[in-house]
C-alpha positions in Angstrom: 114.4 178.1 113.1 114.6 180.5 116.1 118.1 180.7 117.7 118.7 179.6 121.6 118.6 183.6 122.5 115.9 184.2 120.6 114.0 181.1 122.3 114.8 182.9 125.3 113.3 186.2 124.7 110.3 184.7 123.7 109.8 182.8 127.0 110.9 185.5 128.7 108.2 187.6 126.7 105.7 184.4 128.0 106.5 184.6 131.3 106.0 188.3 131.4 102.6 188.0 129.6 102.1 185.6 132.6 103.1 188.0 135.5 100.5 191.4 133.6 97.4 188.6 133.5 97.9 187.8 137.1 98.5 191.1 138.1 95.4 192.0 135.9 92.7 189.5 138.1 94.7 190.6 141.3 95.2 187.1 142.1 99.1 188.0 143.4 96.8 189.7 146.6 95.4 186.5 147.8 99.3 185.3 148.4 100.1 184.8 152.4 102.5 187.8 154.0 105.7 185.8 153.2 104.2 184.1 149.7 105.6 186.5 147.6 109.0 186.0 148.8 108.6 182.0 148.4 107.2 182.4 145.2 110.5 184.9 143.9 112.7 182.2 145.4 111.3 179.1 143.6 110.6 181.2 139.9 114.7 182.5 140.6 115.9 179.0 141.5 113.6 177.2 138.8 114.7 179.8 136.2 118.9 179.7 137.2 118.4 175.5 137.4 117.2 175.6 133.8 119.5 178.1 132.5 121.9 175.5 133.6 120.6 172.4 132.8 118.2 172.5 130.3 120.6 172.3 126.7 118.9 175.3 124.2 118.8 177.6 127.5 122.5 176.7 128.8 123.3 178.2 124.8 121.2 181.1 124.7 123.0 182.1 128.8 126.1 181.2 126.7 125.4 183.4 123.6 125.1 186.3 126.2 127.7 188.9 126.7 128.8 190.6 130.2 127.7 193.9 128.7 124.3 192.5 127.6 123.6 191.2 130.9 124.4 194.8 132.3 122.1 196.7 129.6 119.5 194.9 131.0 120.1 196.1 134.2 119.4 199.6 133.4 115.9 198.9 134.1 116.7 198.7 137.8 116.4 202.8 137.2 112.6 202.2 138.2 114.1 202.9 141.5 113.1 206.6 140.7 109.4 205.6 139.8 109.6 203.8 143.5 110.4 207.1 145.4 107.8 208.9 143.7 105.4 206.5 144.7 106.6 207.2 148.2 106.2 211.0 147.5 103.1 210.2 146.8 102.1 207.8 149.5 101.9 204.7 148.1 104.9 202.9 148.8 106.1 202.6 152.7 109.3 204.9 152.9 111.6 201.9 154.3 111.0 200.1 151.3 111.1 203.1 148.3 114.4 204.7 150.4 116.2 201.0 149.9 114.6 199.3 147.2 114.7 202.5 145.1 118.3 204.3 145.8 119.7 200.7 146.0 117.9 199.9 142.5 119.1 203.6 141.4 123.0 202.9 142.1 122.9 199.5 141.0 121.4 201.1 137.4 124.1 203.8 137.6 127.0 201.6 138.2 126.0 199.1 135.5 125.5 202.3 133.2 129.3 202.7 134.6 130.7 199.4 133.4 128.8 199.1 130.2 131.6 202.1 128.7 134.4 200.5 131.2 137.0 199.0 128.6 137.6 195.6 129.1 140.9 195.0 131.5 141.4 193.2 135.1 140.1 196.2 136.9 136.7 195.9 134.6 136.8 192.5 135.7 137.2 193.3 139.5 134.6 196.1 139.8 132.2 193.7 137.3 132.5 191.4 140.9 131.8 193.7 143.2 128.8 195.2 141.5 127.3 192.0 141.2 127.5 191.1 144.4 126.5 194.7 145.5 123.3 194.9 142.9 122.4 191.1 144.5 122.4 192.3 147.7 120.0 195.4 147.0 117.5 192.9 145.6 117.9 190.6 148.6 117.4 193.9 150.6 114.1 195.1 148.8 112.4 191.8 148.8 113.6 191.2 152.9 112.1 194.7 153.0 108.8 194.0 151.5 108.4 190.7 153.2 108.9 192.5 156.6 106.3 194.9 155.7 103.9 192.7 154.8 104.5 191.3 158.5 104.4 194.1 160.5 102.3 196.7 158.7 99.7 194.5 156.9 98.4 196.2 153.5 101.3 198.6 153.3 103.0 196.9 150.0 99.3 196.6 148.5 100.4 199.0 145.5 103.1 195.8 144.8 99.5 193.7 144.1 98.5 196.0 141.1 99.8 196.4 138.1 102.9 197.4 137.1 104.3 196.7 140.3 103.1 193.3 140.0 105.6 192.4 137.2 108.5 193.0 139.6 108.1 190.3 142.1 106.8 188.1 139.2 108.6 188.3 136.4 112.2 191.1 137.5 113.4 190.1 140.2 113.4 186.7 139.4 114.7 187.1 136.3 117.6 189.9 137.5 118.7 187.4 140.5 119.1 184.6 137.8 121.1 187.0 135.6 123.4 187.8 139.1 123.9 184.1 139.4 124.5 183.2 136.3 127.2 185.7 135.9 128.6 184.5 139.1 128.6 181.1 137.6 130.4 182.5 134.5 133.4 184.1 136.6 133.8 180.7 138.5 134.0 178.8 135.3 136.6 180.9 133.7 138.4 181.0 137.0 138.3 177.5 137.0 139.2 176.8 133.3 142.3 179.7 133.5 143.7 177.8 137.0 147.2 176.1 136.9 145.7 172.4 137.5 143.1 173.0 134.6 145.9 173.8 132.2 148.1 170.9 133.3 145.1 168.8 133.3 
């Protein structure tokens, strides 16, 4: 019998498949200027609502460490791959110089924190980078939804494969992975406070 985590890497594996097969028939083109943006919030807040709802999912977010959550993070380096599109003229320059330098430091600083020993200043900085490595994501999709706006067909390489599997598939899954360890710190918060201990 497969484990809650490993239930979750294999829908997570799924869902993937998923994002390559529409990027494969280009039906992630046909979306409206602002769809992709709807679409990334409704597969974020689908995906966060289950991991804390639905029971085997709630266990396998439960089952994963701080550090784990941060490895995975590391892919965020595609950043790089981002500014060489742009070096090649692919990408728009206002989306590769902040979705891929703020994807770049938010890699580098979880590389940071994954050899940080744990103490209250882990625990501080562990904060602030998730709520700076949130806001990059926020910034590159607000960046690509603007684009799409105001320089129609700029973003197209996003509408191919493997670009496709970002707005499909990472970025939903990375925001889910900020809340979730948001959620985390304001459980323990709340389970370490004076009234919970009284209580």
């Amino acid at each position: 019998m497969k484990t809650p985590v490993q239930k979750l890497l294999l829908l997570l594996a799924v869902w993937g498949l998923l994002a390559t097969a529409t990027g494969a028939l280009h039906l992630f083109a046909h979306l409206p200027p602002v769809g992709a943006q709807l679409l990334i919030a409704g597969l974020t807040f689908g995906f966060s609502v289950a991991l804390a709802r639905v029971g085997w999912l709630r266990a396998a977010a439960a089952a994963l460490s701080v550090r784990t959550i941060l490895a995975v993070h590391l892919v965020r380096f595609i950043g790089i791959y981002f500014l060489w599109l742009h070096a090649q003229g692919r990408l728009p320059v206002e989306f590769a110089q902040r979705a891929g330098w703020g994807d770049i430091a938010a890699a580098a600083t979880a590389l940071g924190l994954l050899f940080w020993p744990e103490s209250a200043g882990f625990r501080r900085a562990l904060v602030a980078w998730n709520l700076f490595a949130a806001a990059d994501l926020f910034v590159a999709v607000g960046t690509a939804g603007w684009l799409n706006l105001v320089r129609p067909g700029s973003m197209v390489e996003i509408t191919e494969l493997p670009l496709t599997l970002i707005p499909l598939w990472a970025v939903p899954v990375l925001l889910s992975s900020h809340i979730l360890l948001l959620r985390q710190r304001v459980c323990s918060e709340a389970a370490a406070s004076p009234e919970s201990v009284q209580a």
